[in-house]
C-alpha positions as CSV (number, residue, x, y, z in Angstrom):
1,X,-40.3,73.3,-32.5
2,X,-43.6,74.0,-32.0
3,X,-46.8,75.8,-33.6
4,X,-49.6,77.7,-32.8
5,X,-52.5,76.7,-34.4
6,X,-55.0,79.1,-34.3
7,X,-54.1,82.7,-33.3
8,X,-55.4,86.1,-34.5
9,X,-52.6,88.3,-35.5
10,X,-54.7,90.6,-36.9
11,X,-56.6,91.6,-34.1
12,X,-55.7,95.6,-32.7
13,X,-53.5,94.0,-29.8
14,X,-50.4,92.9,-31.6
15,X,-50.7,95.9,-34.7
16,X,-47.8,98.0,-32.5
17,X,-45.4,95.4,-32.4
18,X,-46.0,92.3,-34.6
19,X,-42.0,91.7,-35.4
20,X,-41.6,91.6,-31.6
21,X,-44.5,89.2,-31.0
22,X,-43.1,86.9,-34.3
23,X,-39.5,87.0,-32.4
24,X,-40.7,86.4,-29.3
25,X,-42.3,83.8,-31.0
26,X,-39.6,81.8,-32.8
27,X,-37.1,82.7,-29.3
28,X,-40.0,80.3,-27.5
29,X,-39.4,77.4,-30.1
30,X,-42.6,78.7,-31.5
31,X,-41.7,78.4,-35.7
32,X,-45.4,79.0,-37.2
33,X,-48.8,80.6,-36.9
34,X,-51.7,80.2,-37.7
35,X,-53.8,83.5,-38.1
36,X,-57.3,82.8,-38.0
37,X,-60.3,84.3,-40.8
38,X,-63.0,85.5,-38.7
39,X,-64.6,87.8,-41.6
40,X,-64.7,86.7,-45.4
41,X,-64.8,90.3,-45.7
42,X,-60.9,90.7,-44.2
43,X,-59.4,87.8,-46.8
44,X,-57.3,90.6,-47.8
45,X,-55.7,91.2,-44.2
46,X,-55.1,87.9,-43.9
47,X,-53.4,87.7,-47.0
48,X,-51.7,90.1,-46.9
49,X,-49.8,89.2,-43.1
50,X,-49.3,85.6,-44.5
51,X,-47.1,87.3,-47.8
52,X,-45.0,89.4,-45.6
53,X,-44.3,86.8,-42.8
54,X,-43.0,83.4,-43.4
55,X,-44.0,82.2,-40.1
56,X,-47.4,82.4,-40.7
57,X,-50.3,81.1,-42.6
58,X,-54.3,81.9,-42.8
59,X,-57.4,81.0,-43.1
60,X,-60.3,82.1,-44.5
61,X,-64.1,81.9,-42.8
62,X,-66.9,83.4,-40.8
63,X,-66.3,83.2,-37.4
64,X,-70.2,82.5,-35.7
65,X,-70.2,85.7,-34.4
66,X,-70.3,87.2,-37.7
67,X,-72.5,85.2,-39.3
68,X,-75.4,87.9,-39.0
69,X,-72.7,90.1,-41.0
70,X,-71.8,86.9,-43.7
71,X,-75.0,85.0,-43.9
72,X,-75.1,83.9,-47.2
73,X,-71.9,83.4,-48.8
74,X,-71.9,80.5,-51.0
75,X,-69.4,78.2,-50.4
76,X,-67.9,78.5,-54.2
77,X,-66.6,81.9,-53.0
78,X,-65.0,80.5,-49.9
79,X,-63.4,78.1,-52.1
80,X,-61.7,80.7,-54.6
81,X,-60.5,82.2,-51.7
82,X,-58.2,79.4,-50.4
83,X,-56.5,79.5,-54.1
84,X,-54.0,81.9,-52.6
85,X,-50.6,79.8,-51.3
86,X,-50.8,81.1,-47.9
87,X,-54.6,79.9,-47.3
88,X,-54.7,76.5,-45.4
89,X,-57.6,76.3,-43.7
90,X,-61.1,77.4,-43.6
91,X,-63.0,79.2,-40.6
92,X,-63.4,79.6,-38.1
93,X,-66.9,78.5,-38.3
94,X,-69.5,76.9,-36.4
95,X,-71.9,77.2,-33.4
96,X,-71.6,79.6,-30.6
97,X,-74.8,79.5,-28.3
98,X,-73.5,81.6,-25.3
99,X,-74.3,85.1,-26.4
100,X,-78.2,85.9,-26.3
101,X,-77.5,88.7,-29.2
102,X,-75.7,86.5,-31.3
103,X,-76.9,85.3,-34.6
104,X,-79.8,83.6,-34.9
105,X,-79.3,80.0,-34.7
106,X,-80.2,79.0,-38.0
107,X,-78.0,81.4,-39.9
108,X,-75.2,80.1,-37.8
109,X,-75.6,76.6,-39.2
110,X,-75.9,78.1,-42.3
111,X,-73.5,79.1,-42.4
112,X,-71.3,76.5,-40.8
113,X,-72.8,74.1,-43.5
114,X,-71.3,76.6,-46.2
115,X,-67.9,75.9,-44.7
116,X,-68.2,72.6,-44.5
117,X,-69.1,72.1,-48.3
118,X,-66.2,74.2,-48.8
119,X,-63.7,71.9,-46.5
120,X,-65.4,68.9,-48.6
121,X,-64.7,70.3,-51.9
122,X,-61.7,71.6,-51.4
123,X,-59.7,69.1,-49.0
124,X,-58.8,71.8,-46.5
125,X,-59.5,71.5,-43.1
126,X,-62.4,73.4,-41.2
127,X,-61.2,75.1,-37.9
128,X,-64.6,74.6,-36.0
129,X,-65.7,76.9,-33.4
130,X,-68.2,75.3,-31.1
131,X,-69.3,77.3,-27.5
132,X,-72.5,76.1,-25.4
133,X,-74.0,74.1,-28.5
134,X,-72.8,70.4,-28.2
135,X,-75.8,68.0,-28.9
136,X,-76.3,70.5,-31.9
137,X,-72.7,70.3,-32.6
138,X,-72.9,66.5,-32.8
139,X,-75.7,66.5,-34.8
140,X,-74.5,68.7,-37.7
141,X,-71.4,66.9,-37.7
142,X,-72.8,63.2,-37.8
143,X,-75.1,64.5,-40.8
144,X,-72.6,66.5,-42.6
145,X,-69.9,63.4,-42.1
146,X,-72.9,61.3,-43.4
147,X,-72.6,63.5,-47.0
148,X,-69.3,62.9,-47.5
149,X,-66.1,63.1,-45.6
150,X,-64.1,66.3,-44.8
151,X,-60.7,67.3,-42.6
152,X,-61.8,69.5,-39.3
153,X,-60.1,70.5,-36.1
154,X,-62.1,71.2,-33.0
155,X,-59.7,74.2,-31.6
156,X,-60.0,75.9,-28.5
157,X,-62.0,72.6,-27.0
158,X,-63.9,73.5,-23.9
159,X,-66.9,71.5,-24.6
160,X,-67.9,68.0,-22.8
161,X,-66.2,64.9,-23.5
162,X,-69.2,63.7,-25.3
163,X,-68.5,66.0,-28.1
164,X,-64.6,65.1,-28.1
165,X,-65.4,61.5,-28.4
166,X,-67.7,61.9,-31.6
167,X,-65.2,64.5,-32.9
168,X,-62.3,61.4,-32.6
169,X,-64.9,59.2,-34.2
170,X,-65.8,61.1,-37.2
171,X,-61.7,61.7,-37.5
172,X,-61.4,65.0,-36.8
173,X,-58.3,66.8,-34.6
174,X,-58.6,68.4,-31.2
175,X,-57.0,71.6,-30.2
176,X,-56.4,72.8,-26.7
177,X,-55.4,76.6,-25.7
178,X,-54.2,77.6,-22.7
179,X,-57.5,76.8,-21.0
180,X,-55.7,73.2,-20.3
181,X,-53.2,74.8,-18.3
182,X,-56.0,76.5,-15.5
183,X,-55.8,74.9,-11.9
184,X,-59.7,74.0,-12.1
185,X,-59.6,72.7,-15.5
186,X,-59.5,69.1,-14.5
187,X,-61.8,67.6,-16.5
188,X,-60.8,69.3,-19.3
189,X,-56.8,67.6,-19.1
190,X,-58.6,64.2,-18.7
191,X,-60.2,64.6,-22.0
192,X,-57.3,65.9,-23.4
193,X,-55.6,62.4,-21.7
194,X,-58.0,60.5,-23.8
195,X,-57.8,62.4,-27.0
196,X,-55.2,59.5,-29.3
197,X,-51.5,61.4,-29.5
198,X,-52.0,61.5,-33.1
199,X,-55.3,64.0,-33.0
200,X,-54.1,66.6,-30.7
201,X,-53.0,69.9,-31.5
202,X,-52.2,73.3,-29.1
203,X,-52.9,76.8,-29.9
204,X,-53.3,80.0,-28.1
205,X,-56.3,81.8,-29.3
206,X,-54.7,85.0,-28.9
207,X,-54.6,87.8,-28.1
208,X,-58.0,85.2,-25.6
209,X,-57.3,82.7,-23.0
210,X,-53.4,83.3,-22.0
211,X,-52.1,79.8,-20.4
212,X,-50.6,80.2,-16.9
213,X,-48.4,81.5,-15.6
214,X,-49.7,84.7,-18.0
215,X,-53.1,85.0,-17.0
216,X,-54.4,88.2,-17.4
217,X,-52.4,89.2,-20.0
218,X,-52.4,89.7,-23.5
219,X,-52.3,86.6,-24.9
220,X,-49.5,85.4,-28.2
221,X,-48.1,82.9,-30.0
222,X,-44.9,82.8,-27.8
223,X,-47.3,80.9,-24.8
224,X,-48.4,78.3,-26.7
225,X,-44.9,77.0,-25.4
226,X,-46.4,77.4,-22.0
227,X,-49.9,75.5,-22.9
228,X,-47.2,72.7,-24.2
229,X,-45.1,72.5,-21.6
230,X,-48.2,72.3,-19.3
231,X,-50.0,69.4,-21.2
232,X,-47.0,67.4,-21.7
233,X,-46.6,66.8,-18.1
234,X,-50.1,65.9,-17.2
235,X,-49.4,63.3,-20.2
236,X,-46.1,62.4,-19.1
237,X,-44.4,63.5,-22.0
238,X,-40.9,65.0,-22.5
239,X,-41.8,68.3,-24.1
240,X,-39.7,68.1,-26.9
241,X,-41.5,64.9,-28.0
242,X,-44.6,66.4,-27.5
243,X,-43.9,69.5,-29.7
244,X,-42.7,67.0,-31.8
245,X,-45.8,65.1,-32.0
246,X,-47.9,68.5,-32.2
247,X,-45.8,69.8,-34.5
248,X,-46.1,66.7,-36.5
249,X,-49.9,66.5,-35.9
250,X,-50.5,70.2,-37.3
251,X,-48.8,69.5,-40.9
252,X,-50.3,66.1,-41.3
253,X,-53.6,67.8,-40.8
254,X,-52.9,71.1,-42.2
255,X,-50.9,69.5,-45.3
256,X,-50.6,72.5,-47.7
257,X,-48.6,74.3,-45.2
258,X,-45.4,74.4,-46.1
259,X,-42.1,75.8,-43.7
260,X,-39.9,78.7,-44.2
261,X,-36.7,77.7,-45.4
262,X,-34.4,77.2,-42.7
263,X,-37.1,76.0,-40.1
């Protein structure tokens, strides 16, 4: 069985038919999700899909697209907030660089700093988002590690391997979406080929980024058994031990998630 580890099932694209995107799901071998906080301000969305749907879980965070909207939430708030069963994660938070109307830089690591007292305090892991903003990446991440140590996953990885090797360093997880499945994403699989078995995670990122052979379409959590099947053979894995180890991967990092009964 497999997981998808960061999705966003609360986004417009999937409110017409969520019990046909969960089935489809779990017909894939897909048994979990993973819905994905991008507002504080939503917690209650989030909670409220994780109580009415075994199969998935949530987080709660700023995405760093919102952290103009959510600058200064203190992390003790963000910490209350994973009291509810369902919460296993915080974020997404963290850097994104590629949008010249984004939030100013500062509040973003502001606000990614707020997340990552909150992942410290709370032994949660942080889903980091990081887009066009490596060496500043790296440097928050060496300094924050520096304070005092805390779980993280870098999902949806498209940055250079520079910034995969310090995030294997410092202990954190790597995540791969169905970017890893593109024709020209070369050097992308031979990071992912270097990334230890025991650190790597898949995801979709939907309804973003559908793996081949979907491209172009809406994106959900029944192709992350595409993105697997994909990445196992450039590793020369049998899939079903690399769901396995994926599988295995996402609970050891993402301990307070606990399966359905009968999964």
């Amino acid at each position: 069985m497999l997981i998808d580890s960061h999705c966003h099932l609360d986004f417009p694209d999937f409110s017409a038919d969520l019990p046909g995107v969960i089935a489809r799901a779990k017909a894939a071998g897909v048994s979990g999700m993973l819905t994905i906080s991008t507002r504080i301000a939503k917690t209650k969305t989030y909670e409220a899909l994780s109580e009415a749907h075994p199969e998935i879980w949530h987080t709660v965070g700023t995405h760093p697209h919102g952290a103009g909207e959510e600058p200064d939430v203190p992390a003790a708030e963000i910490v209350a907030l994973t009291h509810h069963p369902r919460c296993i994660g915080i974020g997404e938070a963290g850097l994104d660089y590629h949008y010249a109307d984004a939030a100013p830089q500062a509040v973003q690591e502001r606000v990614f700093r707020a997340h990552i007292a909150a992942a410290r305090e709370t032994g949660l892991p942080l889903v980091i988002h990081s887009r066009d903003a490596d060496a500043q990446m790296e440097a928050v991440l060496v300094d924050e590690m520096g304070q005092g140590a805390f779980k993280a996953v870098l999902h949806c990885f498209s940055s250079g391997a520079r910034l995969a090797e310090v995030g294997v360093e410092l202990g954190l997880f790597v995540s791969f979406s169905g970017i890893v499945t593109f024709r020209r994403s070369h050097a992308l699989r031979d990071i992912a080929a270097r990334v230890p078995r025991d650190r790597l995670l898949v995801e979709t990122d939907a309804p973003f980024l559908a793996p081949e052979p979907h491209r172009g379409r809406t994106n959900e959590p029944a192709y992350t058994a595409d993105t697997a099947r994909s990445l196992a053979g450039f590793l020369d894995l049998p899939v079903e031990a690399f769901s396995a180890l994926t599988t295995a991967n996402f609970h050891r990092l993402f301990d307070k998630a606990v399966p359905a009964a009968g999964r």
